[in-house]
C-alpha positions in Angstrom: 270.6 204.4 295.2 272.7 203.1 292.5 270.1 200.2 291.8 267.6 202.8 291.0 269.6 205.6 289.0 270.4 203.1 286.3 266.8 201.7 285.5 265.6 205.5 285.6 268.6 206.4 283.4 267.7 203.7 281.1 264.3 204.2 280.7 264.8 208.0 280.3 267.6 207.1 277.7 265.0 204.7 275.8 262.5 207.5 276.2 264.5 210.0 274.2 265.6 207.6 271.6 261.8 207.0 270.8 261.1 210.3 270.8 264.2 211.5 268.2 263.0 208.7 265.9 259.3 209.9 265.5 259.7 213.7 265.7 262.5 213.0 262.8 265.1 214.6 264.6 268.4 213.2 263.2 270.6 214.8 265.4 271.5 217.8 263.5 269.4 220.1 264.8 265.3 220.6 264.9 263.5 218.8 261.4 262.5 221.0 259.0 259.3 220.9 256.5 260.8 223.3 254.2 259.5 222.8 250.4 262.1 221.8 248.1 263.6 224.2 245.9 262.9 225.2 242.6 264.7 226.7 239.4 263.6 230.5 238.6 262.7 229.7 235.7 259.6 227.4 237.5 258.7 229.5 239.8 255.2 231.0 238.5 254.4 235.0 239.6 251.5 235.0 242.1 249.7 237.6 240.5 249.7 238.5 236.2 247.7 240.9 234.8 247.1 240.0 230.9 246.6 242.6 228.3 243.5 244.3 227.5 243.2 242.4 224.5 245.2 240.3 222.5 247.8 242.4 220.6 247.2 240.5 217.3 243.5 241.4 217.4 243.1 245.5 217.8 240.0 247.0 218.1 240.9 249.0 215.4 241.0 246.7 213.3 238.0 246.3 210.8 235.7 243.0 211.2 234.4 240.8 214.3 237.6 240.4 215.5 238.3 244.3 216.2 234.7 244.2 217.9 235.7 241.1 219.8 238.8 242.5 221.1 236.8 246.1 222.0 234.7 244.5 224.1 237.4 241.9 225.9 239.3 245.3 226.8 235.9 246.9 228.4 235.3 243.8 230.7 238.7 243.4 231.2 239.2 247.0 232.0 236.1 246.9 234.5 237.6 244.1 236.2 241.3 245.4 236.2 240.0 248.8 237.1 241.8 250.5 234.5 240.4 253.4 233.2 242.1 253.2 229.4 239.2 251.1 228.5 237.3 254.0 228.7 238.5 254.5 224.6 236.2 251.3 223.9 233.1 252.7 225.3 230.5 255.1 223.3 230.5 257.7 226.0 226.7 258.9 224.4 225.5 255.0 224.0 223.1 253.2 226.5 226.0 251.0 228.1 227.9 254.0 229.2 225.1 256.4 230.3 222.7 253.6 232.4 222.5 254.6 235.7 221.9 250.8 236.5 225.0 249.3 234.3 228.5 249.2 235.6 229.7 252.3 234.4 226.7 254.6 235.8 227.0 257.4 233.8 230.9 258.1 234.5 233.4 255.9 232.3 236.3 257.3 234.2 234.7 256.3 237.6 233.1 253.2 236.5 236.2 251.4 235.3 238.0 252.8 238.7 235.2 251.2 241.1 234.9 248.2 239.0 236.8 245.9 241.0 235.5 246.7 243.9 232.1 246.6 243.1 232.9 243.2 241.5 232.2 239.6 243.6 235.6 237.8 243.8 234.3 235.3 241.1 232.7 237.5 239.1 236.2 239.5 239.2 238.4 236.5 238.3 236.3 235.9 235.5 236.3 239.1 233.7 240.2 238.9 234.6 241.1 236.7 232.0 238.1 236.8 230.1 237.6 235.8 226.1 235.1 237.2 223.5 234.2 234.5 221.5 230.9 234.2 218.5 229.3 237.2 217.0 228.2 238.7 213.9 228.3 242.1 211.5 225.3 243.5 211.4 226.0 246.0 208.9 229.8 247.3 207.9 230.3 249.2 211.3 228.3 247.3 213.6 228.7 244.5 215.5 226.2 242.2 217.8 228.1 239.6 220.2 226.3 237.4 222.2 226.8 237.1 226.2 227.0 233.3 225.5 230.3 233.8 223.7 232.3 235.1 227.1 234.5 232.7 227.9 236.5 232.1 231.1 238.8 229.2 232.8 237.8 230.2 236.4 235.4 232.3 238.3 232.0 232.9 237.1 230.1 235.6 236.0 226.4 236.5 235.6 225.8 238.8 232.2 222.9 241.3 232.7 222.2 241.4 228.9 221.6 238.9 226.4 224.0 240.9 223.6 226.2 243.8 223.3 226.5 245.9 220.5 229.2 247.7 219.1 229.8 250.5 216.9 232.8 251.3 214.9 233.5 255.7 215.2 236.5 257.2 213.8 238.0 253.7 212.8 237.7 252.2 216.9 235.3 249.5 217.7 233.3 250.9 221.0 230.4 249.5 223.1 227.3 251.1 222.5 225.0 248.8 224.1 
């Protein structure tokens, strides 16, 4: 009996050696993939909203550059479903009052539903997205082209060539 308890113990020994070297057990208790840490000051929020518009170009502000940054905070605004980009919309204009647009005749309720009327790309490219080209037409309005929308990720289908904007009471707003 003895003969055949140490070859067993042996080979069992042997086995459990082999098996602690390739599951990387060291001894110390079970292995561990944990990811190594970082500094706080590394570690990057999962989810950022950015402003409306850039705070150095207002839509209040007179020129292409006020129309640029009225019309970032309207597709923005769509695709963060916040309804404060309603101030950058001509309530009386075609873009606001289409029944087929995105805002369907109700501003407050088309900037609410935005994002989830929105495809997931179409969404992450109006997150971030920047208004880019464009001209004056005359002193208070503005025409920018869809080919001037710029984006990192995502993409995004424009259902008009242009959009024009109108400058009331000093504010940039979308007519069309």
């Amino acid at each position: 009996m003895r003969r055949l308890l140490i070859p067993c113990g042996g080979v069992l020994l042997c086995g459990v050696l082999l098996w602690s070297v390739l599951s990387g057990d060291d001894g110390h208790g079970p292995a561990t993939s944990d990811p190594p840490e970082t500094p706080a000051s590394s570690v990057r929020p999962r989810f950022t909203r950015p402003p409306l518009f850039d705070p150095r170009n207002s839509p209040d502000q007179p020129g292409i550059q006020g129309a640029r940054a009225a019309l970032q905070a309207v597709l923005r605004g769509h695709a963060h479903g916040d309804v404060s980009a309603c101030r950058y919309v001509y309530l009386r204009g075609p873009f606001a009052t289409s029944k087929g647009g995105p805002i369907r005749g109700n501003c407050t309720k088309g900037m609410r539903d935005g994002p989830h009327e929105l495809r997931p790309r179409e969404r992450q490219a109006l997150w971030e997205v920047r208004v880019t080209g464009g001209r004056l037409t005359k002193p208070a309005e503005a025409v920018l082209p869809a080919l001037g929308l710029r984006y990192d990720s995502g993409h995004f289908l424009v259902p008009q060539p242009t959009f024009t904007l109108r400058r009331f009471g000093g504010r940039w707003k979308v007519v069309k």
